[in-house]
KEMAR-320143 format. One line per field, with one value per atom (N, C-alpha, C, CB): residue number from 0; atom name; z negated, x, y negated. Coordinates in pm, 1 decimal, m for minus. Atoms other than C-alpha are relative to their C-alpha. Glycine has a CB too. Example, Ala and Ser with C-alpha at 12.3 -4.5 7.8 and 13.67 -1.06 7.14 Angstrom:
REM residues 2
k: [0/0/0/0/1/1/1/1]
a: [N/CA/C/CB/N/CA/C/CB]
c3: [0.0/m780.0/0.0/m124.6/6.0/m714.0/m73.0/141.5]
c1: [89.0/1230.0/90.0/m99.2/m82.0/1367.0/m77.0/41.4]
c2: [119.0/450.0/m120.0/m2.7/119.0/106.0/m109.0/m46.2]
END
This chain:
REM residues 90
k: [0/0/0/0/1/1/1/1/2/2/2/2/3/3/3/3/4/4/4/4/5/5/5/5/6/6/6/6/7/7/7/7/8/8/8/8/9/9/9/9/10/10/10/10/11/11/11/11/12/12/12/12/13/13/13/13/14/14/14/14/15/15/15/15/16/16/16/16/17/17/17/17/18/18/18/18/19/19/19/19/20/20/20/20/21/21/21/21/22/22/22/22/23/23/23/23/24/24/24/24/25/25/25/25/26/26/26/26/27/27/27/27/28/28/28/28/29/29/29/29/30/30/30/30/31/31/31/31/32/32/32/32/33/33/33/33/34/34/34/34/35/35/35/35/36/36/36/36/37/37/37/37/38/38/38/38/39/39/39/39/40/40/40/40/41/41/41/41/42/42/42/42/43/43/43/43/44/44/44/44/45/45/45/45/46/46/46/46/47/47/47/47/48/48/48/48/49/49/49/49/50/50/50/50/51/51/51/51/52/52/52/52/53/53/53/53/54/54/54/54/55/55/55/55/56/56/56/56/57/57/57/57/58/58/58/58/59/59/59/59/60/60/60/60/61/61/61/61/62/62/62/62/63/63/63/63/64/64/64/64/65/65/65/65/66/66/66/66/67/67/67/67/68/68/68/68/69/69/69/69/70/70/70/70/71/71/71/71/72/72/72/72/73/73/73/73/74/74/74/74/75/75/75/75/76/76/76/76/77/77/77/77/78/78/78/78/79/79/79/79/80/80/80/80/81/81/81/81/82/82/82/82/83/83/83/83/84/84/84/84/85/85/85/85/86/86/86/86/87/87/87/87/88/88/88/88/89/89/89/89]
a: [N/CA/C/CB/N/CA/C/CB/N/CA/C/CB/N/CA/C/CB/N/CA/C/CB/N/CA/C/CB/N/CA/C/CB/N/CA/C/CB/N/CA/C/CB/N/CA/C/CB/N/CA/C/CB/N/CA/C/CB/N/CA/C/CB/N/CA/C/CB/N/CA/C/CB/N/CA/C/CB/N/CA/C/CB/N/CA/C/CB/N/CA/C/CB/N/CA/C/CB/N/CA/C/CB/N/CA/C/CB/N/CA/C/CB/N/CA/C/CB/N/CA/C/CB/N/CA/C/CB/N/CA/C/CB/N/CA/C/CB/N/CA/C/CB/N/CA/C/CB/N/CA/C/CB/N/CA/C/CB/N/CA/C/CB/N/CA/C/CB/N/CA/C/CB/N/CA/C/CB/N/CA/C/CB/N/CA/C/CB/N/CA/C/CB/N/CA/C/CB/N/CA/C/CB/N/CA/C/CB/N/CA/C/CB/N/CA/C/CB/N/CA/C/CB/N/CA/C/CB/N/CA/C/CB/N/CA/C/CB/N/CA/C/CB/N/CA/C/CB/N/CA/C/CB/N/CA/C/CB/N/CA/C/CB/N/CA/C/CB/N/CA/C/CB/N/CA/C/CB/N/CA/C/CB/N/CA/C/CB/N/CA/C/CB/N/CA/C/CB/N/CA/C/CB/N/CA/C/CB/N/CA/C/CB/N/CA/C/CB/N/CA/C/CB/N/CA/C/CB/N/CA/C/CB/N/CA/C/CB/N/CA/C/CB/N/CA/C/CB/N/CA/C/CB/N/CA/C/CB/N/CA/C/CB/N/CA/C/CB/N/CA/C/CB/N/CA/C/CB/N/CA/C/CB/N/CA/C/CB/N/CA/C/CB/N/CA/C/CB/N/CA/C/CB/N/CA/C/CB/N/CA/C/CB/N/CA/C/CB/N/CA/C/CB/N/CA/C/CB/N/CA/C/CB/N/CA/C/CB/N/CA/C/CB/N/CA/C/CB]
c3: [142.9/m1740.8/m60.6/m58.2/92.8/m1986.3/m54.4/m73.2/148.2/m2209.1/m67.6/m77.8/123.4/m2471.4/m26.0/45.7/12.4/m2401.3/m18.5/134.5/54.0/m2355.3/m87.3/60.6/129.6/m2646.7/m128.9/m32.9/126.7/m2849.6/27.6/4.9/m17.6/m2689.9/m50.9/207.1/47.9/m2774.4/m186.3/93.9/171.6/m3157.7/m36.1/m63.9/85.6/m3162.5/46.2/21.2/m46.4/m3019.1/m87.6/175.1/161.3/m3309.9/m67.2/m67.8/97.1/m3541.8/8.4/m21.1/m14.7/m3444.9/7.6/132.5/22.1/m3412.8/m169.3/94.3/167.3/m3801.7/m42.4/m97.6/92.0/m3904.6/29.9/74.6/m24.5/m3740.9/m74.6/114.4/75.4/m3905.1/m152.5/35.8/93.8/m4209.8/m30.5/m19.9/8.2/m4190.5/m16.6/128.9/m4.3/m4107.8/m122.5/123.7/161.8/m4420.1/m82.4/m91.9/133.5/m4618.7/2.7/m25.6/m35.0/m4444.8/m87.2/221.7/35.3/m4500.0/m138.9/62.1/168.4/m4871.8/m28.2/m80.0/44.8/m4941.9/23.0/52.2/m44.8/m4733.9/m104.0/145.2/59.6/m4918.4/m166.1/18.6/166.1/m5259.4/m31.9/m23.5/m40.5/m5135.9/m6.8/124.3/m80.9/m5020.0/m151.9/125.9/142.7/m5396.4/m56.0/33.4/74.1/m5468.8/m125.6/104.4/177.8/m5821.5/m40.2/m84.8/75.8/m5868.8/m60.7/50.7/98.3/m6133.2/36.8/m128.4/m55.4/m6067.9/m8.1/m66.9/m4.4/m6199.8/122.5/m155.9/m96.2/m5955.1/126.3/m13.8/m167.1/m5613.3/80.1/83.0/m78.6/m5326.6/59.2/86.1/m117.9/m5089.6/100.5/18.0/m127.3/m4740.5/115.4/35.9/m73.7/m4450.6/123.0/73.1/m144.2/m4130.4/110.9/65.5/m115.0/m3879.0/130.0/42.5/m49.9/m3670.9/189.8/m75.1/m114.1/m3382.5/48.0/m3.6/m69.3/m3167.7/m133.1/111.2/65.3/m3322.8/22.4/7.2/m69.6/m3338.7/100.9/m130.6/m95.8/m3081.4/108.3/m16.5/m90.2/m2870.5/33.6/m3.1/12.8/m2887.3/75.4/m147.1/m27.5/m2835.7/107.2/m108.5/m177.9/m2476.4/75.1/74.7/m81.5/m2392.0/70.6/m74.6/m20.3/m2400.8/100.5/m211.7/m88.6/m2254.1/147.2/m49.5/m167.8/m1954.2/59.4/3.3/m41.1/m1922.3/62.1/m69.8/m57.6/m1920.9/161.8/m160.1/m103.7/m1643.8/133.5/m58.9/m59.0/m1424.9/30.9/21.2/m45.6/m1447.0/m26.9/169.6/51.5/m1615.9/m130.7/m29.0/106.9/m1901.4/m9.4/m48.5/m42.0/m1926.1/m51.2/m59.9/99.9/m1975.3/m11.9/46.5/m25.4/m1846.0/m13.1/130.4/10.7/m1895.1/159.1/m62.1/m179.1/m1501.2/m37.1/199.5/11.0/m1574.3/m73.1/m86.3/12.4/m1792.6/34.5/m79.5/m105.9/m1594.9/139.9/102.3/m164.9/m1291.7/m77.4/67.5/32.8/m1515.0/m122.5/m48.0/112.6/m1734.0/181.8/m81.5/m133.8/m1312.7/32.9/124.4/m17.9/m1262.2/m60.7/m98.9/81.4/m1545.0/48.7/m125.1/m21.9/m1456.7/174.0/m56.9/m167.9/m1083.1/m6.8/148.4/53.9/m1203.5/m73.6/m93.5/35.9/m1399.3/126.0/m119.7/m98.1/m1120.5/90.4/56.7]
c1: [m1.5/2990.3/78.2/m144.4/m74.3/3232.7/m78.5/56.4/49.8/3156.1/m0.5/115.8/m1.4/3234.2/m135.5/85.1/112.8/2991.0/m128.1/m12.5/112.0/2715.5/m3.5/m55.1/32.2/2763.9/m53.3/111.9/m20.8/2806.1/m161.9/142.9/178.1/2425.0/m81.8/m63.5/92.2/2294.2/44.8/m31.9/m0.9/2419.1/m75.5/176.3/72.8/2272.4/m140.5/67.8/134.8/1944.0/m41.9/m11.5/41.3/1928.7/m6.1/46.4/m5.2/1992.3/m88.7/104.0/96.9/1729.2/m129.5/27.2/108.6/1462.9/m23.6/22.8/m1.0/1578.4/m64.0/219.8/29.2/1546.2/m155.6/88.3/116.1/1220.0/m112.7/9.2/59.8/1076.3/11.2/52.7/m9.0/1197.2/m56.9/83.4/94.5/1025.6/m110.1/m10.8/162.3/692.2/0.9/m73.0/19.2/707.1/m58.3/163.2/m5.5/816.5/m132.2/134.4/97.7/538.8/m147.1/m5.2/95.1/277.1/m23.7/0.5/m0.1/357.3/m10.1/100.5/54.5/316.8/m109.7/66.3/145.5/m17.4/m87.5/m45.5/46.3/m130.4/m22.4/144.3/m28.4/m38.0/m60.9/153.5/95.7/m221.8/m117.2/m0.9/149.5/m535.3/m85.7/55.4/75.3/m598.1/60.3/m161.3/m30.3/m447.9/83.0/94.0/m33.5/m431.2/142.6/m149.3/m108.9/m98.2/96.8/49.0/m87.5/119.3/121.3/m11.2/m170.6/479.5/53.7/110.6/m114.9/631.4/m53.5/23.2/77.7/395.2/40.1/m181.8/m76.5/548.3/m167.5/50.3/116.2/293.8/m10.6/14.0/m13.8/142.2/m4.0/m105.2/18.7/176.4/m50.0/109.8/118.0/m67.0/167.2/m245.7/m71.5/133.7/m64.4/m57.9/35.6/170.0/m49.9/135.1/43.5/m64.2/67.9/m7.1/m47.3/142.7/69.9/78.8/m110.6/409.2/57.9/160.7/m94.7/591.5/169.8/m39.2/m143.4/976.1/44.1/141.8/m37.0/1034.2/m70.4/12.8/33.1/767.5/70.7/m147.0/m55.3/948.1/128.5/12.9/m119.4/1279.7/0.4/69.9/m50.3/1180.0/m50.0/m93.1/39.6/1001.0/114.2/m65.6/m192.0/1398.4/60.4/148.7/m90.2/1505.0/m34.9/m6.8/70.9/1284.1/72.2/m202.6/m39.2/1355.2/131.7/m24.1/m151.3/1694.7/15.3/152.2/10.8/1688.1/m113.0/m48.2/m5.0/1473.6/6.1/m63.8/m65.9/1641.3/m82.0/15.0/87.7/1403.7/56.3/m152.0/m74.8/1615.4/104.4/m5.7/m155.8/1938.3/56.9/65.0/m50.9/2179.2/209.1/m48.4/m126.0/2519.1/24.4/30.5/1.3/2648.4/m37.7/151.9/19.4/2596.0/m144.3/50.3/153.4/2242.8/m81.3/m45.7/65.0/2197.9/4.1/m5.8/m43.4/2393.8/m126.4/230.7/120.1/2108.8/m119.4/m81.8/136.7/1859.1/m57.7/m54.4/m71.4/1985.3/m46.2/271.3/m23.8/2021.3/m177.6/117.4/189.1/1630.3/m25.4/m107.0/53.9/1526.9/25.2/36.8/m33.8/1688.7/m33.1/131.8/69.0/1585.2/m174.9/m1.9/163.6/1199.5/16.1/m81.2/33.0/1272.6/10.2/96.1/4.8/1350.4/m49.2/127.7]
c2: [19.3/2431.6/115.5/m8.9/m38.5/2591.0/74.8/m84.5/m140.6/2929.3/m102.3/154.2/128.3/2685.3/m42.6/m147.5/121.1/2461.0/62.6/m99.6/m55.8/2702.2/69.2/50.0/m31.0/2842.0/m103.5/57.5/92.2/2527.7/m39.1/m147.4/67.8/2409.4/132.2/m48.6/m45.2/2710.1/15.8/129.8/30.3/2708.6/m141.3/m16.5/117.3/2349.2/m3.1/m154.6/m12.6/2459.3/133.0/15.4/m68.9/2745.5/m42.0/72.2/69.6/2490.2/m87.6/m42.2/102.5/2258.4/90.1/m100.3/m78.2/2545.4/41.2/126.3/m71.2/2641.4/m171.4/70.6/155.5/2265.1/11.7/m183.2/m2.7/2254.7/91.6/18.6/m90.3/2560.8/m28.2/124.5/35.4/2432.0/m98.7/0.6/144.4/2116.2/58.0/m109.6/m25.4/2270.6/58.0/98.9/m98.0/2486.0/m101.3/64.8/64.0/2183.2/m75.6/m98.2/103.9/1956.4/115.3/m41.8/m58.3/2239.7/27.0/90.7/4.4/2262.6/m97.6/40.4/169.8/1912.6/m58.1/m100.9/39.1/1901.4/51.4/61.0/m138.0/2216.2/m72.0/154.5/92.8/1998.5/m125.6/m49.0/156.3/1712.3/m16.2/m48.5/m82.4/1864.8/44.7/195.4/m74.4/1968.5/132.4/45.2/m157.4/2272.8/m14.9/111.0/m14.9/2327.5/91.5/98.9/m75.1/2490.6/m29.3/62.5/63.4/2422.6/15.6/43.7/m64.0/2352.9/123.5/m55.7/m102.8/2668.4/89.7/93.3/m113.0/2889.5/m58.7/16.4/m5.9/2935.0/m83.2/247.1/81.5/2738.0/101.1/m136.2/m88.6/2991.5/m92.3/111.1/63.8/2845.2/68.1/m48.6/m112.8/2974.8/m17.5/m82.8/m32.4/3007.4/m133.7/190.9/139.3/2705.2/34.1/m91.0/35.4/2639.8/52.3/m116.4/18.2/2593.4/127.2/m112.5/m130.7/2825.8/68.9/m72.1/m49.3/3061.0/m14.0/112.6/60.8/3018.6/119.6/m32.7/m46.2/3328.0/m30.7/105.5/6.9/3182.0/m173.4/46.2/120.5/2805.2/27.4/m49.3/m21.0/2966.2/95.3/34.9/m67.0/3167.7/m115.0/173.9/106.0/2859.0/m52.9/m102.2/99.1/2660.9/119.7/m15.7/m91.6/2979.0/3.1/145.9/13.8/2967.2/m130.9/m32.1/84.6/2625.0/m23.8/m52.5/37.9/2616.9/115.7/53.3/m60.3/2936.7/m93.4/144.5/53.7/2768.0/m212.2/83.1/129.9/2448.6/m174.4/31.9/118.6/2177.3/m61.6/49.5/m2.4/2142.0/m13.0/69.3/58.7/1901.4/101.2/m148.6/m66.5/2108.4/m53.6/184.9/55.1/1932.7/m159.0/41.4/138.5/1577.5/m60.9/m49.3/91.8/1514.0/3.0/101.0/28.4/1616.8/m148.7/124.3/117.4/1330.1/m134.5/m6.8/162.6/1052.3/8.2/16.6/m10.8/1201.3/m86.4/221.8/48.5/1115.6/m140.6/135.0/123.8/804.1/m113.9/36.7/63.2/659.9/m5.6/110.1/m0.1/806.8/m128.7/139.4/27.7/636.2/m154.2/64.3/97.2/287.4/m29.7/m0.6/70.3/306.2/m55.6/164.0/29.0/357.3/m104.8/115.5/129.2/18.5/m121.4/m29.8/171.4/m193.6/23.5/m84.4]
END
């Protein structure tokens, strides 16, 4: 695989950890707004902290992965596993 390329997967695997974090925010402010909380539009929402991973523990998870090798990371990888996938049907 190409510098290129691993660069370009990991810019679109920063960008999908940001979207993601951004979602949860937005999701958690809208729950938070749902749930009853009395705050009037102009007043900022507080939002607690999600639940789940954090984004540096999300983003060594991918990192592990991709190092030991569980994690497509080449187009052959997904023709291997496009072929898996269609042998387990028949």
């Amino acid at each position: 695989m190409s510098t290129t390329t691993k660069h370009l997967l990991s810019a679109v695997a920063t960008a999908v950890f940001a979207i993601a974090a951004t979602a949860t925010t937005v999701t958690n402010a809208f729950a938070a707004e749902a749930a009853g909380a009395s705050a009037p539009a102009a007043k900022s929402v507080k939002v607690a902290a999600p639940a789940g991973k954090t984004r540096a523990e999300v983003q060594a998870e991918y990192l592990a992965a991709r190092k030991n090798g569980t994690l497509l990371q080449t187009e052959a990888d997904f023709d291997v596993a496009q072929t898996r996938k269609h042998v387990v049907q028949h």
